[in-house]
Steps between C-alpha positions, in 0.01 A plus 500: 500500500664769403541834739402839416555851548278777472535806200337849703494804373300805652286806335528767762223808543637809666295756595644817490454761780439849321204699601299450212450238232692418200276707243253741686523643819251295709652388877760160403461338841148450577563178766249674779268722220116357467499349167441727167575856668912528331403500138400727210439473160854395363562215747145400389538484174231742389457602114672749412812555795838483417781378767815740598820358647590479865885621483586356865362179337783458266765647765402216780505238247851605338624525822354147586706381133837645548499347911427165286750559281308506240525720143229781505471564126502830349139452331232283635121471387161446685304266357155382549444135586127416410283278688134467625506523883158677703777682694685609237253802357691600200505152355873496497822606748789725427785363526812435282605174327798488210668792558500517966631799690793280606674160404724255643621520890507227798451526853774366731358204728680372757492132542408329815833287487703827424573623170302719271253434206442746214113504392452649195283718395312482140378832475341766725244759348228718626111499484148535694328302705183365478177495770386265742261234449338408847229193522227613801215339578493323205522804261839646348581810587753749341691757642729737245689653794807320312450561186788695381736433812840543365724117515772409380504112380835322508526194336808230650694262275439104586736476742328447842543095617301498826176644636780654771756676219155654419377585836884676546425656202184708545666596835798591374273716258313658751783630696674650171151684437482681822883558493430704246166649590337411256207293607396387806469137386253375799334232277206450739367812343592432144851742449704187449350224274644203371401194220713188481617350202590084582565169307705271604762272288730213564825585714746559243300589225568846289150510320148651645178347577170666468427731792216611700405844619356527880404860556302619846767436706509757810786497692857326539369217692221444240769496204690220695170326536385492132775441327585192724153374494540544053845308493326198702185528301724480143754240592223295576326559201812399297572178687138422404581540129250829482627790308565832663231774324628877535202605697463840707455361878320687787621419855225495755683621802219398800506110314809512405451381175556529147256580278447506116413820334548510109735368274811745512496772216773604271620831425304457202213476637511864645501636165791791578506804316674860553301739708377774313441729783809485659854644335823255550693528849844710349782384815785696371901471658422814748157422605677156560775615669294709702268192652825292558598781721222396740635135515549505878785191609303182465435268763771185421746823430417601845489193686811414370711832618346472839665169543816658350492837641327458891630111528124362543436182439278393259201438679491852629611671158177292352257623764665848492443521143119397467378836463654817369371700789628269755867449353503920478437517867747282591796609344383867630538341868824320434617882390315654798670247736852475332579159650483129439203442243414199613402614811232773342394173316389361767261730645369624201430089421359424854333851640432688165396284286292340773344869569423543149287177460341568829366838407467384151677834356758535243862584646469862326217508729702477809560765727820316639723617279848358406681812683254394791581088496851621446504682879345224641750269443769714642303575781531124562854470413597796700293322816312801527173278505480097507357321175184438635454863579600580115276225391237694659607810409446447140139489527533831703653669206225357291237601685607849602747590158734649821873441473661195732685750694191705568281222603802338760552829664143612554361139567857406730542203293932501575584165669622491849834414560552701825584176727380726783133480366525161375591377843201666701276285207669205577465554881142563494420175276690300728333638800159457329543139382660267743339166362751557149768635738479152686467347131833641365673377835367126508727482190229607202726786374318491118221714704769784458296580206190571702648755701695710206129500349346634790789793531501547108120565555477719843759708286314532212709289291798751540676313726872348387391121460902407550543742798160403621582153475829491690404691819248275488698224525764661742197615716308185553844286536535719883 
């Protein structure tokens, strides 16, 4: 029997985050908006209107090309891609076909096992988006709020080999897409959408088998899911001697199941032709030049120099380099602090991050600032508070937006280390508590650590714990 391995290749749909849609200037992101109030009579598709160019449409998706290294050609065409949909009111999309805003690229995947893959990238063009189809109460409902949505599509080569290389894939997407600001990429509402491409062939083989389309997949997890579930579903078929059909899938995310659709169409099928309405997209050398400007340091560019330049290791460069905003605000704090790196890694990885997905806010949100997390830390390492205290003192400085010095001089947060002060604790809790006084001297010394709780908490937590705990010891030894 032979073994086989599985041929994936992914059609991505960006939505872009400008204001406005692609060709009129109705609200783009409509996610909360009752359905039917962001339209007109352009994204409708009423007699007579003629579509004008979103600029920042082009921009965001150029930008989006060159970080994929991709070529953004100098002349590119809209198109309009006919088919009969009831939430498609003009009775065809524009979008581009032969002659794409951008060809060629890859994205850079890191493998699991170490080691990078190059994914390809056919082409990458521009065009609308269509409505929403919803079935309620037994009727279908449409809303247009989407119609006209600027998206980028972006087609992969065949060169994903495991529902997991894809999963990697669309998340390795994502983060490049708000790296660059371009889209917010949540999928749950729709900005990031993706359609999988997946046959499967003998191990060792060069030559492709017919493929199947599953579209209506939601998130990452979902992906994952549905492509697994197809690869089982076709080897099966094959071992029972049943050809593969090119059919257009539809995964049923509650059943978690795979459902047929339609047979798959052909770009023939679509009927292209050049779009009248709309003049060619003109890219020239400075206009390019100009959008490549923008390209901020990508995210694998990044990761790597923070392993080079602070010494990280690579789990923390990884984490560190999620998001944009988060990798920003770190290196600000390492230049705040001026110190070992690794040691502003740390708290930003165990208190900020931690504050951030408590409050659920973004870390430009923040009101601890990287000059702020920055004094914290060398309050600590100067011993002017204990950890604990600066643990705590972070959420101060979030709540209040007042500086760590302010807050430990007003509130008295300095630790203790006068031994005279310490000592009068100690003597009082050993007055108070001569049960765990007898305790410690029948030989049961590990309740130490009750007592240098009770003193770090009648001071307030600003008590030395090392001081604390060695008059303690020299004290209850007499």
């Amino acid at each position: 029997m032979p073994e086989y391995e599985a041929i994936i290749g992914l059609e991505t749909h960006i939505q872009l985050n400008t204001k406005t849609k692609i060709f009129c200037a109705c609200k783009a992101d409509s996610w909360n908006d009752p359905p039917n109030t962001n339209i007109c009579p352009v994204c409708t598709g009423l007699p007579g209107v003629l579509p004008v160019l979103n600029q920042l449409v082009v921009d965001k998706a150029a930008l989006l090309a060159l970080a994929m290294h991709a070529e953004v050609q100098p002349l590119s065409y809209f198109d309009r891609k006919n088919y009969f949909y009831p939430d498609l009111p003009k009775g065809y999309q524009i979008s581009q076909f032969d002659m794409p805003l951008a060809r060629g690229g890859y994205l850079t995947l890191p493998m699991p096992g170490g080691g990078f893959r190059q994914v390809t990238i056919h082409k990458l063009h521009i065009e609308e988006d269509a409505g929403k189809t919803v079935n309620h109460d037994g009727q279908r409902l449409i809303d247009f709020n989407r119609c006209g949505v600027p998206l980028v599509e972006m087609v992969t080569g065949p060169d994903l080999r495991s529902p997991e290389e894809a999963a990697q894939y669309l998340m390795r997407l994502r983060q490049l897409l708000r790296w660059l600001g371009i889209s917010e990429a949540d999928m749950e509402k729709g900005h990031l959408r993706a359609d999988a491409n997946v046959s499967i062939r003998p191990i060792g083989a060069d030559y492709f088998n017919p493929k199947t389309e599953i579209k209506n997949v939601n998130s990452i997890v979902s992906l994952r899911e549905a492509i697994t579930a197809e690869i089982e579903r076709q080897i099966k078929q094959v071992e029972s001697g049943v050809q593969i059909e090119a059919w257009t899938l539809d995964w049923d995310d509650n059943a978690g199941v795979l459902r047929k659709m339609r047979s798959k169409e052909t770009e023939a099928d679509y009927r292209y032709f050049r779009e009248p309405d709309l003049l060619p997209i003109r890219v020239d050398e400075a206009r390019r030049e100009k959008i490549l400007a923008e390209l901020p340091e990508l995210p694998l560019k990044r990761k790597a120099r923070f392993m080079d330049q602070y010494g990280l290791p690579d789990y923390d460069a990884d984490i560190l380099t999620n998001e944009r905003s988060l990798s920003d605000y770190f290196e600000a704090a390492v230049a705040y602090y001026g110190a070992d790196p690794k040691r502003v890694s740390n708290w930003v990885m165990n208190d900020v991050l931690r504050m951030i997905n408590e409050r659920n806010i973004r870390v430009d949100e923040l009101q601890l600032t990287p000059e702020f997390l920055a004094e914290i830390i060398k309050l600590v390492d100067a011993s002017t508070i204990n950890t604990s205290t600066g643990k705590s003192l972070l959420e101060k400085v979030e709540n209040t937006g007042k500086s760590p010095a302010a807050l430990v001089e007003s509130e008295g947060l300095a630790r203790v280390s006068d031994e005279d002060a310490i000592r009068e604790i100690i003597l009082e809790i050993i007055k108070n508590n001569p049960d765990q006084v007898a305790t410690y001297k029948g030989g049961k010394t590990t309740i130490i650590g009750w007592f240098v709780g009770q003193a770090m908490k009648q001071s307030r937590g600003k008590a030395d714990p090392q001081v604390t705990r060695t008059m303690l010891e020299e004290l209850l030894a007499q």
